[in-house]
N, C-alpha and C positions, 0 to 999 in steps of 0.2 A: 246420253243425257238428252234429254228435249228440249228444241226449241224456247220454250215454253215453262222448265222448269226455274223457280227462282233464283237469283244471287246470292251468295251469302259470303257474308264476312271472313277474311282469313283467319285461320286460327291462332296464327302469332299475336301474342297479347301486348295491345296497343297499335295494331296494323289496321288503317282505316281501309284496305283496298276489297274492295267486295269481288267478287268471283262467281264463275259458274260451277257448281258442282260441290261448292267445299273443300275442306284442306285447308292448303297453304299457297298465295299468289306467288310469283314465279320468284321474285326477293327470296321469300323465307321459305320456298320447297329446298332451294340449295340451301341455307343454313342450315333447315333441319337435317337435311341429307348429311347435311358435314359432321354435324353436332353428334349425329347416328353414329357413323362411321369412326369417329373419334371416340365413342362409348365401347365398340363392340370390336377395336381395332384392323389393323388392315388384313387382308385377305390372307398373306404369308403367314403373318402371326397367330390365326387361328387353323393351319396348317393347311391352306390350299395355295403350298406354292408351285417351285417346277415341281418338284416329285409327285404331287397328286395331279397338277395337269397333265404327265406325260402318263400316270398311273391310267385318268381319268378317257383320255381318246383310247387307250387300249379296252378297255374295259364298255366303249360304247362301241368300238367296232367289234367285241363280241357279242353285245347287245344291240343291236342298230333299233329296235322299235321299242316307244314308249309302254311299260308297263300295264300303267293304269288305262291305257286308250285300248289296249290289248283286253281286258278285262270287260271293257265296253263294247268289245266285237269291233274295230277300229283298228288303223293301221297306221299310227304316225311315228314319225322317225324321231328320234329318243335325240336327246341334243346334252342332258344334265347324269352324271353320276352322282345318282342322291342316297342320303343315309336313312334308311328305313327309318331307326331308331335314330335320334339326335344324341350324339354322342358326346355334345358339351365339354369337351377338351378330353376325353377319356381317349387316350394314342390307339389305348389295343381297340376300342372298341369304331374308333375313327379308320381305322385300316383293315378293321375286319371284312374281307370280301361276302361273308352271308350275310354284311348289314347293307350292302350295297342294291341298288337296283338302279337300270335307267328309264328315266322321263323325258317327256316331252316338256317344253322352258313352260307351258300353259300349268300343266298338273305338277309340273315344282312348283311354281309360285300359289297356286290353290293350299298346296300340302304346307309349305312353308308358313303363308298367313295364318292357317287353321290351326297349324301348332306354335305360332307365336301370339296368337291373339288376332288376328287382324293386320290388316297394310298398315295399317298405324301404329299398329303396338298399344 
């Protein structure tokens, strides 16, 4: 962001704090965070507990470099076990190892916003 570009009002309705950049001031970025999180439940329950974290390091140290940066002629080191396809609670389709691929935490979060709508939702 620039110097230079303008304040703007938080998004939280009825929040007079203005800000650089937009969004949400530092109050209502955790509520929203919360509020999200409470929507979308905890990480276990959508099934990344141990069993896919210990799934998850094995499956990047077969993979050590990101995918998508590979594709770019690029050589970054893959950090996310991501679901090609979003598998929205489908078990077989969550555990499927040809739905998998690893990323780098930059092209998860690209790929992630893109197929949810945006950082916002």
């Amino acid at each position: 962001m620039s110097p230079s570009a303008p304040k703007r009002p938080c998004r939280w309705p009825g929040c007079p704090e203005v800000i650089e950049g937009g969004g949400w001031c530092d109050e209502h970025k955790k509520r929203h965070r919360q509020a999200d999180d409470q929507r979308r439940g905890s990480a276990a329950s959508r099934g990344y507990g141990a069993r896919w974290r210990k799934y998850s390091v094995h499956f990047l140290r077969l993979n050590p470099t990101c995918n998508e940066c590979e594709r770019q002629g690029l050589v970054v080191a893959a950090e996310v076990t991501d679901h090609i396809t979003p598998h929205k609670g489908d078990q077989d389709l969550f555990w499927d190892h040809r739905n998998h691929q690893a990323l780098c935490k930059r092209c998860h979060d690209i790929k992630t916003a893109t197929e949810d709508g945006g950082f916002g939702r």
